[in-house]
C-alpha positions in Angstrom: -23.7 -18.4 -1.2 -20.1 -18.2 1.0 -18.7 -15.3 1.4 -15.3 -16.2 1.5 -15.6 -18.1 -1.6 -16.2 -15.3 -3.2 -14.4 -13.2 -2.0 -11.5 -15.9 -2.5 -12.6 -15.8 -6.3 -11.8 -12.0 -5.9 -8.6 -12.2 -5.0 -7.1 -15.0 -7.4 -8.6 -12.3 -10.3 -6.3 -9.6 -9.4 -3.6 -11.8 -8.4 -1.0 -11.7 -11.5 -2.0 -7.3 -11.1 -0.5 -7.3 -7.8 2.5 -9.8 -8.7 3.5 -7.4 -11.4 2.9 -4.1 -9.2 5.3 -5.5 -6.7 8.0 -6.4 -9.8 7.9 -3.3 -11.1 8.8 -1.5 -8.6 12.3 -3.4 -8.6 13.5 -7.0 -8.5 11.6 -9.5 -6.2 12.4 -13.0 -4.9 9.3 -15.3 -4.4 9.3 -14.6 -0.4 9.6 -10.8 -0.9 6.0 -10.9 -3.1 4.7 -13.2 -0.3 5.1 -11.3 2.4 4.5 -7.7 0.7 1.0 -9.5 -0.4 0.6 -10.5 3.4 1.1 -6.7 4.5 -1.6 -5.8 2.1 -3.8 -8.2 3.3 -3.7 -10.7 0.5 -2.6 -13.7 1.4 -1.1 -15.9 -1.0 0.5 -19.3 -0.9 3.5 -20.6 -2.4 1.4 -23.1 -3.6 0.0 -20.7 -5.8 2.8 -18.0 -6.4 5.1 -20.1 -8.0 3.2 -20.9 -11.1 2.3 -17.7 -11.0 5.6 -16.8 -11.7 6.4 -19.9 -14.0 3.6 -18.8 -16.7 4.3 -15.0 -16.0 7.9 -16.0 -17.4 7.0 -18.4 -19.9 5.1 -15.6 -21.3 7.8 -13.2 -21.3 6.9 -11.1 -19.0 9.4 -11.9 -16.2 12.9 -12.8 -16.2 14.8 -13.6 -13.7 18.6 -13.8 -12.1 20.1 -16.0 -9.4 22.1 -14.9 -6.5 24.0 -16.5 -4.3 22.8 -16.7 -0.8 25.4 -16.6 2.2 22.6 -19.0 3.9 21.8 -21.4 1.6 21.5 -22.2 -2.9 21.3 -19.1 -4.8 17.9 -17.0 -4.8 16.2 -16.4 -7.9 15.0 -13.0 -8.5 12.5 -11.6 -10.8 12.1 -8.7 -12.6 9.5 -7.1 -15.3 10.5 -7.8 -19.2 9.8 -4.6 -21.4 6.6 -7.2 -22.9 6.1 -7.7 -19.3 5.7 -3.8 -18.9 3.7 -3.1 -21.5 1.3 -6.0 -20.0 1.4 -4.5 -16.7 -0.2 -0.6 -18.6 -2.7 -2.9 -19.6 -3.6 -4.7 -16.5 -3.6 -1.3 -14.9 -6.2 0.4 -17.6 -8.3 -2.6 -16.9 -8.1 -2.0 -13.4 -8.5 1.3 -13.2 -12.0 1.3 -15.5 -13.1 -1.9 -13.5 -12.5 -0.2 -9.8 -13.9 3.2 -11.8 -17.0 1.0 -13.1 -17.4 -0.9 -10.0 -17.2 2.1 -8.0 -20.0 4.4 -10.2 -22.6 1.2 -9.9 -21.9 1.3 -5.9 -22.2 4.5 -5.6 -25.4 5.0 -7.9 -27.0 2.8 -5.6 -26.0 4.8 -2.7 -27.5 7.9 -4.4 -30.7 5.8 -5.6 -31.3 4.5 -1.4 -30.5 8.4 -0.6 -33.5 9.5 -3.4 -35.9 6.9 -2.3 -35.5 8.1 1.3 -35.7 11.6 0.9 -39.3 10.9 -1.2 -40.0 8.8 1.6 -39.6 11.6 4.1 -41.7 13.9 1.9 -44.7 11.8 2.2 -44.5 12.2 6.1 -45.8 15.9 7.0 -43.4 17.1 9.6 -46.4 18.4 11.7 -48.6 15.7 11.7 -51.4 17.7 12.9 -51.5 18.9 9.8 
């Protein structure tokens, strides 16, 4: 099994969570979600943002305004619908009890290794002239 692949798989399943986080927090054009994906360390592709943002909108979750540039066409910026927010709560509730679930089941393993070591060490006298 490849690592990256899965952790590739990973990524593209939180994907339209992190589109939306970076929405919500105020109007966004394409490049802006790019690079605030980059300086989290998720790299995403155009390639893959704008249909993204083309069935996030066609859901009604986005919307989205052009302004003019002074370098170039107008930009078009996108911003959270009020379905769009209500989608987001949910995303975030699903997130929050995967990470939650994810994190108990990592952990429980942790404390499981810890057990089996420390009844490991109990079968070793510490004087072992004993």
């Amino acid at each position: 099994m490849n690592i990256d692949n899965t952790a590739s798989q990973m990524r593209k399943g939180v994907l339209e969570f992190c589109i939306l986080s970076i929405i919500k927090q105020g109007e966004a054009y394409p490049s802006d979600n790019i690079e605030r994906m980059k300086s989290a360390n998720l790299n995403i592709l155009e390639g893959t943002l704008y249909p993204l943002l083309t069935r996030l909108k066609n859901a009604e979750f986005l919307t989205y305004r052009w302004i003019e540039s002074n370098s170039g066409p107008p930009r078009k910026y996108f911003s959270l619908t009020e379905k769009g927010a209500v989608f987001y709560k949910e995303l975030e509730t699903t997130w929050n009890e995967l990470a939650s679930a994810v994190k108990e089941l990592s952990n429980a393993e942790q404390a499981h290794t810890e057990e089996q070591d420390s009844k490991e060490d109990q079968n070793f006298p510490e004087n072992p002239t004993e």
